[in-house]
Every structure is written in C-alpha cells, then in structure tokens.
N, C-alpha and C positions, 0 to 999 in steps of 0.2 A: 961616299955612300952610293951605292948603285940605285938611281931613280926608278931602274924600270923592274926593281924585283917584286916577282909575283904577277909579274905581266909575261903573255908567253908570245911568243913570236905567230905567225899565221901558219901552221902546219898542213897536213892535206885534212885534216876534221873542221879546224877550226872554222870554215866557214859554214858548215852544219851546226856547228853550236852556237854560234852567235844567233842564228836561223831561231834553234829551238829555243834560246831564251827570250827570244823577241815576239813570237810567237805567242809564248804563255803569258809574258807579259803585257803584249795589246791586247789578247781578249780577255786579262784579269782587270785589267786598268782602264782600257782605250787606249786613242793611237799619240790625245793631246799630252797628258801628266810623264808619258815616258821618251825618257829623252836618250841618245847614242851614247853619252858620258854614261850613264847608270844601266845599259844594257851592256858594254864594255865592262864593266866593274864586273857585275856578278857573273859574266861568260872570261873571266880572267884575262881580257888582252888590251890591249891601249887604243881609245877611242877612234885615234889616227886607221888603224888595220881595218874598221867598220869602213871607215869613210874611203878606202882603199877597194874594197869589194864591191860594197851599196853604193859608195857615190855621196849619197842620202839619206835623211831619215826615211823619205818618200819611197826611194829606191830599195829601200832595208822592204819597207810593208808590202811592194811589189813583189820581193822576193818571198816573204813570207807567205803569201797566197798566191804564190807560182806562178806570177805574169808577167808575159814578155812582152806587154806594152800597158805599163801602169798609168790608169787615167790622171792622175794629177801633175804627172811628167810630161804626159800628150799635151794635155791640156797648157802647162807654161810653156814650151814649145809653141804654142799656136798663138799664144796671147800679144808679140810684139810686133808692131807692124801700123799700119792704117786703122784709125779708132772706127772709120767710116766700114771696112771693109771684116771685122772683128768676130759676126757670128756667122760669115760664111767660114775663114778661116776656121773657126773653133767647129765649127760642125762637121768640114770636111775630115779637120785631124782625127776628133772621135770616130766617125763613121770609116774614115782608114785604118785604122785600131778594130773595130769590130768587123769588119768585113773581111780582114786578112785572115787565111784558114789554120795560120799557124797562132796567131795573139788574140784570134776573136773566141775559140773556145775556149779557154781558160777563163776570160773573161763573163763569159757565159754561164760557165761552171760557177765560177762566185759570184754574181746576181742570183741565179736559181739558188745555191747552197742559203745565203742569205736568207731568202724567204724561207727558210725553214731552221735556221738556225741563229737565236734572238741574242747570242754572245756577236755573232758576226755583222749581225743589222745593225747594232752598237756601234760596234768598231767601225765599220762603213762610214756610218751618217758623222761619226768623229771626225772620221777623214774628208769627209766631201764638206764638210762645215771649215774645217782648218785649213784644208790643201787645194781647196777649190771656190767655194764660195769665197771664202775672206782672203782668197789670190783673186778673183776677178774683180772684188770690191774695189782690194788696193788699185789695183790697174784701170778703173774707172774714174775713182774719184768723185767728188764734188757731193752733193745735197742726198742721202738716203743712199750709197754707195750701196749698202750692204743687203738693202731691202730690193734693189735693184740687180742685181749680182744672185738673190736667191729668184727672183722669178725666173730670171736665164738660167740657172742651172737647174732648177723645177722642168723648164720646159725641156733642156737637152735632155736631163733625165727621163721626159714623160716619151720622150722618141728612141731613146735608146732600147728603152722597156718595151715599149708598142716591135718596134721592128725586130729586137733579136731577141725578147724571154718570150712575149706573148707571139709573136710570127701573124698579126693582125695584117690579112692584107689591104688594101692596094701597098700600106708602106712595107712590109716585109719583103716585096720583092722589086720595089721601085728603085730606076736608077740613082745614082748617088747625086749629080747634077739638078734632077729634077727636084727629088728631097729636099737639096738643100735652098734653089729657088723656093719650093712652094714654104719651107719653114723659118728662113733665113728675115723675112718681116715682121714676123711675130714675136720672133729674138731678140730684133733691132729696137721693137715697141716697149720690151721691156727693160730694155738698158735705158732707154729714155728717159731723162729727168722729167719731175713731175713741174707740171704747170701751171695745174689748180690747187689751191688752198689745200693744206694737211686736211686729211679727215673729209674731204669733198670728192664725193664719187659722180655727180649728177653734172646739166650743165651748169658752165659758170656764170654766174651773175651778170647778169648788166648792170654795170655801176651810173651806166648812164642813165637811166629810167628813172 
C-alpha cells in the first residue's frame, strides 16, 4: 500500500497553498490550536514539505505576514548566552530587526495593520504569549518565570512601539547603543526575582523591631 497517497509532492504552487491555508487558519483559530500536521492535511502534502520551506511553525507565521525577520526567531536567536548580559543581547537583536530597511518595514506594516485589524491583534498576542513570553519564561526559570518574562516583553514591546509605530522622539531617532544603555536596567529589573513577600509592593518589614 502506497503511504504517501493523496499527499502531493512540493510543486512550484504548493508553497503558496500551504501559505493560504495557514493563513485562514491562524486568523480563524489563532496561532496556538493550529498545528503543521493539520495545516499539511488539508493543503494536501506531508508535514515533512512544511517543515522543508518554513523550517517552523514560527517560520510558517513569518511567512504568512511577509516577514523577513520574524520576531520570535530573532528573539530565540538572542536568548542563549550570559543570563547577566541577556536584555542587552535581546534588545540589540530586535532593534537589528527593526532598523534594517529591508525587515523593519514589513514589520511595521503588521504592528500598524494590527491596530486596526482585531482578527490580527488576536493572532499577535497568541503568538507573543506562546513564542515569546512562555520562551523567555522557559529560559529563565525559577520563582514567577512567567510573570517575569511578561514584564520584559511588556517593556521591549512598549519601545518598539514608542520608536518605530509612534516615531516619539528623543527614542525615534536615538542611537542603537545608547537606547539600549539607557533601557537595558529597566529589563534587567524586571527579570529579576522577587524578594519581598507575594502580594507586598511597599517596604519590607523589619522583623527586627
């Protein structure tokens, strides 16, 4: 019995259809419930030919909104190295990503698209929840991983925004170097394990008293 009947080899279309099915189906579903084995199925070819083009699931949703430097790629790329040295690395890569004139428009184009189209802000926050936060978590580790992991991608977020959707100067046109000095503490503060008591924002007690 032939295993592979009804599976079609990778033609000069097929990686446009894989595209379109993948497509209709993150912004019907999101980016977590849909998986390369079931987008393979109903674009008729064998999951292996996805993973031959895309790479990725990550790399599939790059391609799906046309960019040639997908932040969740950058971003795991940046992540392995000195825990000490971790949100200058992570900052530099995104802001090489955005800066570049050929990966940073696109990139641009789906932050702006986003704010106006609430299938796509969906699918985003799926993705930066799945392929970013809960990567930076893992790669931390230890006590509130994950509540730690969103304030640092909170803040990279809130500079990415500031500098290339909204163009707010001094950061819009500040060098790369300095940016990432003057933001690179505020990163470090939030990866930081906590030290006071759950639920304690004030100073901490004297137990001595």
């Amino acid at each position: 019995m032939n295993k592979s009947r009804g599976r079609r080899a990778g033609g000069s279309h097929t990686r446009e259809e894989i595209l379109a099915v993948a497509r209709r189906r993150f912004l019907a579903e999101g980016y977590g419930p849909v998986t390369m084995r079931s987008i393979a199925a109903e674009a008729g070819v064998d999951a292996a030919l996805i993973s031959y083009f895309f790479g990725s699931k990550k790399g599939l949703f790059g391609a799906v909104l046309g960019l040639l430097a997908n932040p969740p790629d950058v971003l795991a790329a940046a992540l392995p190295g000195d825990p000490a040295t971790l949100p200058e690395r992570v900052l530099r890569a995104l802001l090489g990503a955005w800066d570049d004139p050929a990966s940073g428009r696109p990139l641009r184009l789906m932050v702006t698209a986003a704010t106006q189209d609430p299938e796509l802000v969906r699918l985003l926050r799926d993705v930066i929840g799945h392929e970013m936060i809960d990567r930076i978590a893992e790669h931390i580790g230890g006590v509130d991983a994950r509540g730690r992991a969103a304030a640092f991608g909170t803040q990279l977020a809130g500079v990415i925004f500031v500098r290339y959707v909204l163009a707010v100067e001094p950061v819009a046109s500040m060098p790369a170097d300095e940016l990432i000095a003057r933001f690179a503490p505020g990163l470090r503060a939030a990866l930081a394990r906590r030290t006071r008591p759950e639920g304690h924002f004030g100073p901490v007690p004297n137990r001595g008293m």
